[in-house]
MDAnalysis code that builds the backbone (N, CA, C; Angstrom):
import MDAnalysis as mda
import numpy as np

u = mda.Universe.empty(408, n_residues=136, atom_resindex=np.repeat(np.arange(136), 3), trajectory=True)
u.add_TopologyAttr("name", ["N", "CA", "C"] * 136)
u.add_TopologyAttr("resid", np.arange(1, 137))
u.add_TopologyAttr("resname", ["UNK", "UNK", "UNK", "UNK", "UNK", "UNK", "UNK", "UNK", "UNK", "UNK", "UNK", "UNK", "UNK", "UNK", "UNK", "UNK", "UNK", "UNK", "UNK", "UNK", "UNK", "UNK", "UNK", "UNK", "UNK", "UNK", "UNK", "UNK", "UNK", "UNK", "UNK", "UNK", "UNK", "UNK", "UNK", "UNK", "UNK", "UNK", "UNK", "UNK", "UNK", "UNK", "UNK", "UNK", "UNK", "UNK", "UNK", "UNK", "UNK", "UNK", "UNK", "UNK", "UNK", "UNK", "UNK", "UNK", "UNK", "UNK", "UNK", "UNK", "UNK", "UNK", "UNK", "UNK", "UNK", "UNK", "UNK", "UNK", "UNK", "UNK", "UNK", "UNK", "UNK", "UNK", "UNK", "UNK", "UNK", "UNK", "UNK", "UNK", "UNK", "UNK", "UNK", "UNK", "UNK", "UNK", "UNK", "UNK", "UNK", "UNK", "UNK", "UNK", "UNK", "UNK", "UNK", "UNK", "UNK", "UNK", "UNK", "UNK", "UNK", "UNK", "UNK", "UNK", "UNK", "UNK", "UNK", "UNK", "UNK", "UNK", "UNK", "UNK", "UNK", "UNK", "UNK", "UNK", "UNK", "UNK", "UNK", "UNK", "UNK", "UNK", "UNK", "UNK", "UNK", "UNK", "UNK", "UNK", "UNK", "UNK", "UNK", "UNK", "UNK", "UNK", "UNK", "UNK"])
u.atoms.positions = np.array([
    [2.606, 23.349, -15.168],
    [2.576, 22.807, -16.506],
    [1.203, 23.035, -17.137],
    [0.489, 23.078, -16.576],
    [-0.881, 23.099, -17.227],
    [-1.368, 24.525, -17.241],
    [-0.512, 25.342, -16.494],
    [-1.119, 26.972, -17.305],
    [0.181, 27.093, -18.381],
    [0.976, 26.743, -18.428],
    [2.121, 26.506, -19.993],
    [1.555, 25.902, -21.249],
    [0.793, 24.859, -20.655],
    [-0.667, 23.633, -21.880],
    [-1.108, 24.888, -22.198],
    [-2.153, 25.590, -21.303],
    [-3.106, 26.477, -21.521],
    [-2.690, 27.553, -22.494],
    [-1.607, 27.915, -22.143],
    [-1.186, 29.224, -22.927],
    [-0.665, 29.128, -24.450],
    [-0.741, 30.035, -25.577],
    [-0.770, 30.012, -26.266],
    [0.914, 30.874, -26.756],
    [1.363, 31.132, -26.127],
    [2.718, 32.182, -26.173],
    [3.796, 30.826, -26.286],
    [4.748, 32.167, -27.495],
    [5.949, 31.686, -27.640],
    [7.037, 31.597, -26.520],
    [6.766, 31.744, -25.456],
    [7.698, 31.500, -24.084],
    [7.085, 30.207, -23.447],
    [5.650, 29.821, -23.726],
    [5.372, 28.894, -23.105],
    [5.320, 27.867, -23.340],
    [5.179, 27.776, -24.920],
    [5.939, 26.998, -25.831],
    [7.345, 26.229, -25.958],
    [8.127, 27.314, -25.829],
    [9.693, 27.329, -25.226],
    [10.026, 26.570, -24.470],
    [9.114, 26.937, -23.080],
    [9.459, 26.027, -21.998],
    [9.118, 24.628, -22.029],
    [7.640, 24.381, -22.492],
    [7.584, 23.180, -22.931],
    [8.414, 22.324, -23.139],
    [8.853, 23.143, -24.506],
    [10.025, 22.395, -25.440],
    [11.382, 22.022, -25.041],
    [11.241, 23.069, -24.266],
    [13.040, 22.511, -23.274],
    [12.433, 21.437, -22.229],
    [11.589, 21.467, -21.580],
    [10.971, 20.438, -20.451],
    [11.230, 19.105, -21.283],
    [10.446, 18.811, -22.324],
    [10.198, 17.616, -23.099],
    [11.827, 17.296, -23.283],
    [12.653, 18.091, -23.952],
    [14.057, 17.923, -24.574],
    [15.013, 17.670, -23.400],
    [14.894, 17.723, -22.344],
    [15.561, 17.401, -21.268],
    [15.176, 15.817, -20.248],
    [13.646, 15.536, -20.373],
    [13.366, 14.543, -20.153],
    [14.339, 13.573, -21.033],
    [13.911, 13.852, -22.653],
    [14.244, 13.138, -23.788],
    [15.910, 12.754, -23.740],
    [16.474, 13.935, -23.293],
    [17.765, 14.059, -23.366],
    [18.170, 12.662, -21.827],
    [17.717, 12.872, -20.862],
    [17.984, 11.758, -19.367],
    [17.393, 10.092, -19.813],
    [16.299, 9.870, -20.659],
    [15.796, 8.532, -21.123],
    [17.149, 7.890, -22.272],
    [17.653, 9.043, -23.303],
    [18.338, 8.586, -24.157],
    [19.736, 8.454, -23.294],
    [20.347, 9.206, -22.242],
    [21.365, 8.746, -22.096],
    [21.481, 7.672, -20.791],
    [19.971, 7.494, -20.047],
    [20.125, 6.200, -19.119],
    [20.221, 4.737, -20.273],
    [19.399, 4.776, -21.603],
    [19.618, 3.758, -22.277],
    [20.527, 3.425, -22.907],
    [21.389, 4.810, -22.957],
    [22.803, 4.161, -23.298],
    [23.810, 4.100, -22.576],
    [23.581, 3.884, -21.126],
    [24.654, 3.798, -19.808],
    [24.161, 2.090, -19.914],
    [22.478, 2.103, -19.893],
    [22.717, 0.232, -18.915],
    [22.228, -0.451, -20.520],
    [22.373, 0.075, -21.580],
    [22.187, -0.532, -22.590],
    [20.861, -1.092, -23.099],
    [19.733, -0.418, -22.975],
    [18.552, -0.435, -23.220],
    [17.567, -0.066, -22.129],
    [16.514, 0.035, -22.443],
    [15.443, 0.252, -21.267],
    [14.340, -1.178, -21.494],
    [13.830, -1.715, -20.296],
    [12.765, -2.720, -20.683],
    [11.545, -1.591, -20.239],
    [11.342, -0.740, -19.465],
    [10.202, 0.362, -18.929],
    [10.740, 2.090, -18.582],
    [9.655, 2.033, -19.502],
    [9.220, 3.714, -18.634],
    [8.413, 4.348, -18.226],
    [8.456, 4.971, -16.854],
    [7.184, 5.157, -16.022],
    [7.187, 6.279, -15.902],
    [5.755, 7.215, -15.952],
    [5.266, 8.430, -15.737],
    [4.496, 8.293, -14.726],
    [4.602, 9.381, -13.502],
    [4.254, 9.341, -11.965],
    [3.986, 10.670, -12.245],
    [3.447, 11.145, -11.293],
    [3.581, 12.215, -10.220],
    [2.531, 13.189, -10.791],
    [2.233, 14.647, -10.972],
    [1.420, 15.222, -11.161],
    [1.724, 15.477, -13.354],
    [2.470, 15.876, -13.620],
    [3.204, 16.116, -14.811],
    [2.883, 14.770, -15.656],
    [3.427, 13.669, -15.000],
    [3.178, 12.385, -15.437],
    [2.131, 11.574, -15.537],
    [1.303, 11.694, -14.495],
    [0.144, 10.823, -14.746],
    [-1.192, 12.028, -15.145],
    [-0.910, 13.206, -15.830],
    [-1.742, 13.837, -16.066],
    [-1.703, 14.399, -17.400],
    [-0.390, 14.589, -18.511],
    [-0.388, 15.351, -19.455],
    [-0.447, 14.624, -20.434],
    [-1.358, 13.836, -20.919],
    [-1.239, 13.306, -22.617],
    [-0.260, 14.181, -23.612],
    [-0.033, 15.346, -23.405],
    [0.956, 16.054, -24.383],
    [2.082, 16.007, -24.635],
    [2.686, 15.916, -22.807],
    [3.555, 15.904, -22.507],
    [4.304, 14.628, -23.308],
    [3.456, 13.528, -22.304],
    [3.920, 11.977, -22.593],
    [4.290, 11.435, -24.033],
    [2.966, 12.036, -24.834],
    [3.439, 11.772, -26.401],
    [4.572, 12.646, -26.890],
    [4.802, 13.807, -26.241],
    [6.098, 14.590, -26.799],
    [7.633, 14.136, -26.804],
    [7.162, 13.549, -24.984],
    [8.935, 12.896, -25.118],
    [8.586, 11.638, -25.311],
    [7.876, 10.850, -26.016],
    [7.988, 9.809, -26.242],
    [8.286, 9.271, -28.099],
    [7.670, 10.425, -28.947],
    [7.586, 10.800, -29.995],
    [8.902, 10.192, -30.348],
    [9.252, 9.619, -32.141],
    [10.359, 9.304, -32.201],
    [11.587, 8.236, -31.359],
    [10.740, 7.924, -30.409],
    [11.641, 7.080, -29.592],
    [11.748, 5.572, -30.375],
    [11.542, 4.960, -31.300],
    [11.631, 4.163, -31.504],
    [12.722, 3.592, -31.849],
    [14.056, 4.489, -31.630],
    [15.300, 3.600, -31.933],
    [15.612, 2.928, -30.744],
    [15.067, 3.065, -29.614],
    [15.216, 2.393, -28.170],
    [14.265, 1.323, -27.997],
    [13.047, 1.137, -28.761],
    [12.163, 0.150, -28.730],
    [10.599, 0.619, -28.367],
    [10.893, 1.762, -27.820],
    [9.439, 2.670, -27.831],
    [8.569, 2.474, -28.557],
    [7.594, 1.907, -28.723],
    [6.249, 2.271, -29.207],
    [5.283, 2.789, -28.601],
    [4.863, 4.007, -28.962],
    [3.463, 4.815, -27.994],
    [1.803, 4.109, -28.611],
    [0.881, 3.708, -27.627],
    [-0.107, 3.337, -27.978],
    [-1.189, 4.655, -28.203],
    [-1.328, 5.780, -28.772],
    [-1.916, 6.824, -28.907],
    [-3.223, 6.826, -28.427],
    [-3.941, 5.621, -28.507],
    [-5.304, 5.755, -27.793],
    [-5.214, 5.590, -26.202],
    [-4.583, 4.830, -25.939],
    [-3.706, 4.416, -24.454],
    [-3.608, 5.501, -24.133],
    [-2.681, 6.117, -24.760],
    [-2.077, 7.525, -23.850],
    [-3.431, 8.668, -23.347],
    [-4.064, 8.476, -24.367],
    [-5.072, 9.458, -24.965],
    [-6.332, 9.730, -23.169],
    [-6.358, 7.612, -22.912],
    [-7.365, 7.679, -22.087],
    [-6.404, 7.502, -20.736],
    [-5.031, 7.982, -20.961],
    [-4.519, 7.724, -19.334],
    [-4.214, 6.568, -19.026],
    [-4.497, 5.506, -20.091],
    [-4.440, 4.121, -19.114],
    [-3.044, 3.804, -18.806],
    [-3.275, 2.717, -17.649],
    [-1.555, 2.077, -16.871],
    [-0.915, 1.810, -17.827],
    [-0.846, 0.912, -18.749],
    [0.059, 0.956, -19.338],
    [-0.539, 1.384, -21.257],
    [0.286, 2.128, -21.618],
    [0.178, 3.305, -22.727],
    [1.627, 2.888, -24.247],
    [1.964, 1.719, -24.220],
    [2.580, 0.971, -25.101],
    [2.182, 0.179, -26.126],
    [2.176, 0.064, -26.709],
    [1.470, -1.179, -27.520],
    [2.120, -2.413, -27.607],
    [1.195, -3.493, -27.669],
    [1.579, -5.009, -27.346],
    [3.164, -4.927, -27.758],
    [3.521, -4.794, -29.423],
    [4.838, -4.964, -29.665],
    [5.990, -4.268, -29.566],
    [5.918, -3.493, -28.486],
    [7.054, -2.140, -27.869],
    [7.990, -3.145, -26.720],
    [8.904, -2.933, -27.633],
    [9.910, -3.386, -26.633],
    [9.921, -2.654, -25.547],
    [9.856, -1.580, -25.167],
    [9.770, -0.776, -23.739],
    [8.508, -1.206, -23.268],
    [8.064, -1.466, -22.131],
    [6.121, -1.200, -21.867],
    [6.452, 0.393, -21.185],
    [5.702, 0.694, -21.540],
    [5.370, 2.291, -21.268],
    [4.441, 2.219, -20.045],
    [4.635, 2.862, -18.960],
    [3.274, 2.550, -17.873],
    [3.243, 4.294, -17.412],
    [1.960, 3.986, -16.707],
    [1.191, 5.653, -16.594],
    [0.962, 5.053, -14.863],
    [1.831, 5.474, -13.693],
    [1.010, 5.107, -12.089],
    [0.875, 6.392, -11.438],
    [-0.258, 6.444, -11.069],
    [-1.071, 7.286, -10.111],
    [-0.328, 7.167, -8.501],
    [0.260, 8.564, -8.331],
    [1.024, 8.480, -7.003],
    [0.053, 9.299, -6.064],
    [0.451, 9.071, -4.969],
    [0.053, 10.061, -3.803],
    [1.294, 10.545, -3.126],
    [1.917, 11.718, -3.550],
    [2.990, 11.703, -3.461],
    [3.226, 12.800, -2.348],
    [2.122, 13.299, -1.909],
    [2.368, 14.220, -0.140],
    [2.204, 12.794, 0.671],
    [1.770, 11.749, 0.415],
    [1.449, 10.247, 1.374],
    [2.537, 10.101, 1.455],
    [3.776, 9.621, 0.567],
    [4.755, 9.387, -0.086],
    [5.814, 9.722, 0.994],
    [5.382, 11.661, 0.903],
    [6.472, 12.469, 1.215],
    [6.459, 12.109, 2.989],
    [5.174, 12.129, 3.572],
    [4.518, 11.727, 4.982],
    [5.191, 10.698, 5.580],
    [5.224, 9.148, 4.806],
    [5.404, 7.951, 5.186],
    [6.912, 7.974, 5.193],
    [7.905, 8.106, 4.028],
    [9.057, 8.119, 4.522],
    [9.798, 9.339, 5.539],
    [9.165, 10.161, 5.845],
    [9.679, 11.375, 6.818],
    [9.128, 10.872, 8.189],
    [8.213, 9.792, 8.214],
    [8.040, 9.362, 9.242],
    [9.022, 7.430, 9.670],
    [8.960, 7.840, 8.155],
    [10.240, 6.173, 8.199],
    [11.643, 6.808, 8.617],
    [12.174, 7.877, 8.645],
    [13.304, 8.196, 9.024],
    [13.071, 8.823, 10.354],
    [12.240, 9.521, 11.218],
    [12.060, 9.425, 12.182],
    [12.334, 8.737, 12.483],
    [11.424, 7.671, 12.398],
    [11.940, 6.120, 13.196],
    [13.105, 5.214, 13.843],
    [14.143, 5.691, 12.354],
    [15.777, 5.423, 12.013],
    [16.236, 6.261, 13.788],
    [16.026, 7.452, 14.305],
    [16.690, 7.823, 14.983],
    [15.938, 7.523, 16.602],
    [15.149, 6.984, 16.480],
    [14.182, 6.716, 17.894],
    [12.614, 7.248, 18.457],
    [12.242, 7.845, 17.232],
    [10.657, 8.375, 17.720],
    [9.687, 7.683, 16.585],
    [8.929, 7.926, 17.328],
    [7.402, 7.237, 16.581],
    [6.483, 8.362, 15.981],
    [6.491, 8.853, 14.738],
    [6.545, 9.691, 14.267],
    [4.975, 9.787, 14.083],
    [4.612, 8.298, 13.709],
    [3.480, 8.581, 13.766],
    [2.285, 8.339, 14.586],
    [2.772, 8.219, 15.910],
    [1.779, 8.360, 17.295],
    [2.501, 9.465, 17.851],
    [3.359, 10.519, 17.188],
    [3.548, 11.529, 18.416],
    [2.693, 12.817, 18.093],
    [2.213, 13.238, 18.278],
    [0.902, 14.651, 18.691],
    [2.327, 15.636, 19.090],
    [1.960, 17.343, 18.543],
    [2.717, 18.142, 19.122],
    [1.836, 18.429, 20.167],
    [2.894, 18.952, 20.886],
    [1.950, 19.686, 22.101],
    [3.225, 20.709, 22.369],
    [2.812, 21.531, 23.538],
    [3.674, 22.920, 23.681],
    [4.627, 21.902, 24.645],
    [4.228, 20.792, 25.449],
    [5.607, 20.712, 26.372],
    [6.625, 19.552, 25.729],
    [6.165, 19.301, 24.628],
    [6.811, 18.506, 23.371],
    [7.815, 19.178, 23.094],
    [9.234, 19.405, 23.505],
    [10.045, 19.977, 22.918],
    [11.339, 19.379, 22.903],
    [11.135, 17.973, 22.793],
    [12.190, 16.862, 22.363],
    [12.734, 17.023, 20.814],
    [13.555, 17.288, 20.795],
    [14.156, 17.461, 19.017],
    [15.163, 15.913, 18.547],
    [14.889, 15.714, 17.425],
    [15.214, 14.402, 16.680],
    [16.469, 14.429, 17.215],
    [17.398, 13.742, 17.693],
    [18.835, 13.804, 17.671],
    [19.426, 12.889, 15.821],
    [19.361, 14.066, 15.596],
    [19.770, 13.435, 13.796],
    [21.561, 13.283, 13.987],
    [22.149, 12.942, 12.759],
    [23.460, 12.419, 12.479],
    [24.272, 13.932, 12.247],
    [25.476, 13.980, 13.058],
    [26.527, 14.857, 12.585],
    [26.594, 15.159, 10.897],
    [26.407, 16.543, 10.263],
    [26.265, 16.929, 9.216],
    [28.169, 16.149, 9.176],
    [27.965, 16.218, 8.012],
    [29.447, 15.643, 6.979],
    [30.590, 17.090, 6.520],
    [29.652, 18.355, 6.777],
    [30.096, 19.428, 6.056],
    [30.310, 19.855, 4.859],
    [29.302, 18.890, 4.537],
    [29.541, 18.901, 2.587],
    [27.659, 19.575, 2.276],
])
């Protein structure tokens, strides 16, 4: 995303624009499955990093209760709404290879190893006994 920011081309532009319009497109139709939103949260690298982004699909949202705090957004802060937005808008900082680490070692667990006191070694050649695939 940020060599797409960088670039100045009508393809990168494009993509942008479909990125933003597809977010936009999943917020408008979760709020009209459970009938409003009270939050929306931006994570991960895309999310807690693109002021452009965030104001793009957030832009116009105000028939859902959206209000964007523009200076908020501007400096990154947690939450990026303004006092009277029915949505609070929040900005959280993930560690999301930790993330990916901790639950791959939480499902280890599920089947009988300790994922995270086991060391490979060459005569380590115990394999997870995981669950019969479904065939789907």
């Amino acid at each position: 995303m940020r060599e797409l920011e960088a670039a100045d081309s009508k393809t990168a532009l494009d993509a942008i624009a479909y990125f933003v319009a597809r977010i936009r497109r999943e917020i408008g139709g979760l709020a009209a499955t459970i009938g409003g939103l009270d939050a929306i949260v931006f994570t991960g690298g895309i999310g807690e990093n693109s002021v452009r982004i965030r104001e793009a699909v957030l832009s116009d949202m105000h028939w859902i209760g959206v209000k964007l705090d523009r200076d908020a957004n501007n400096m990154s802060a947690q939450v990026i709404s303004t006092k009277d937005s029915n949505v609070v808008i929040f900005v959280i900082k993930t560690d999301e290879e930790r993330m990916i680490a901790e639950h791959t070692a939480g499902a280890a667990e599920l089947w009988g190893h300790d994922a995270r006191n086991t060391k490979p070694s060459e005569n380590n050649t115990q394999e997870l006994d995981l669950p019969a695939s479904s065939g789907n």
